[in-house]
N, C-alpha and C positions, 0 to 999 in steps of 0.2 A: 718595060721592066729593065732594071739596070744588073749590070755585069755582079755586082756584091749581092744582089735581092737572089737571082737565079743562082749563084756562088751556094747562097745558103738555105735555097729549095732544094737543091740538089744533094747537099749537104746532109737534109733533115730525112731526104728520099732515102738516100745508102744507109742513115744510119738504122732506120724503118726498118727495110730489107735484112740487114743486119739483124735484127732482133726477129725477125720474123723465121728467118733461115733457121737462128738458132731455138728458137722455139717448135718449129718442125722436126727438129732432127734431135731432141733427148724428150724420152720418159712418153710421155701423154701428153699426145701434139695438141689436144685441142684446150687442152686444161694449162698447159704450157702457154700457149696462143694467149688466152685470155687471161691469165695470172700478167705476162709481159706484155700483151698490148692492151690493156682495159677500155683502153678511149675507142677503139674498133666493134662491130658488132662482127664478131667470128662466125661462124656458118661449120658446126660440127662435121658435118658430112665433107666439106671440101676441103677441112683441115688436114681428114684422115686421108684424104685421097692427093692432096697433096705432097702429105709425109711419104707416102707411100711410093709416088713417081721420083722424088728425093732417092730414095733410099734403089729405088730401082737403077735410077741413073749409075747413080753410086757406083752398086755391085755391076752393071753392063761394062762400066769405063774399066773397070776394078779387073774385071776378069780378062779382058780385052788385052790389057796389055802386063798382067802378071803370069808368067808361068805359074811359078808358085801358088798365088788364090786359088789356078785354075786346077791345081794339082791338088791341093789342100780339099777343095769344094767334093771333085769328085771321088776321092779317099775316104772323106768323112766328112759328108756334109752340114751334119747336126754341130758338130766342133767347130767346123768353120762359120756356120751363123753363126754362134754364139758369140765367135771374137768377132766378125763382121760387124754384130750389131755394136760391141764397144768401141770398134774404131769408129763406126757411124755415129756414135754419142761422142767422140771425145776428141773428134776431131774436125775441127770445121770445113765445113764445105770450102773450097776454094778452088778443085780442079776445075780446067776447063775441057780436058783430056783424056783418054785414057793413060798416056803415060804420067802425067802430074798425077794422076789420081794412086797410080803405082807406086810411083816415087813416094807417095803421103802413106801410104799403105806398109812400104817397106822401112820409113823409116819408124812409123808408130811402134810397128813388130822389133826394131833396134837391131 
């Protein structure tokens, strides 16, 4: 296989991942899933469970290293899901840490 074949499997891999990410993490993962990936056969049960270790990570990183969330969370925790859950719709995955994850969190809140 040459350097430009695997250049652009790789290519087609990220951009997959890409749409898959974002299809787990807004609205209705599995209806989401397959609305953007049609050529896939999606599997309802692993969508949700999937969205769900997403959304898990998320909030672990999230709290981990925000005073604030952690503060917020346990004040009022009904208010803080509910913005949790629009930062988790409106902003893409890309931490790989808790403080990235903080940093994306702080700056979404402005």
């Amino acid at each position: 296989m040459s350097d430009a074949s695997c250049d652009k499997e790789l290519a087609a891999l990220a951009a997959l991942q890409q749409r898959l990410g974002e299809a787990l993490c807004i609205g209705d993962p599995v209806q989401r899933c397959r609305d953007l990936l049609p050529e896939l056969a999606i599997d309802g049960d692993g969508a949700k469970v999937a969205a769900l270790l997403i959304a898990k990570l998320r909030f672990q990183r999230l709290i981990a290293a925000s005073d604030d969330a952690m503060q917020w969370f346990e004040r009022d925790p009904a208010a803080f899901a509910a913005a949790f859950r629009g930062y988790h719709q409106a902003v893409p995955v890309a931490a790989l840490d808790p403080w990235a994850e903080a940093a994306a969190w702080a700056e979404w809140r402005g």
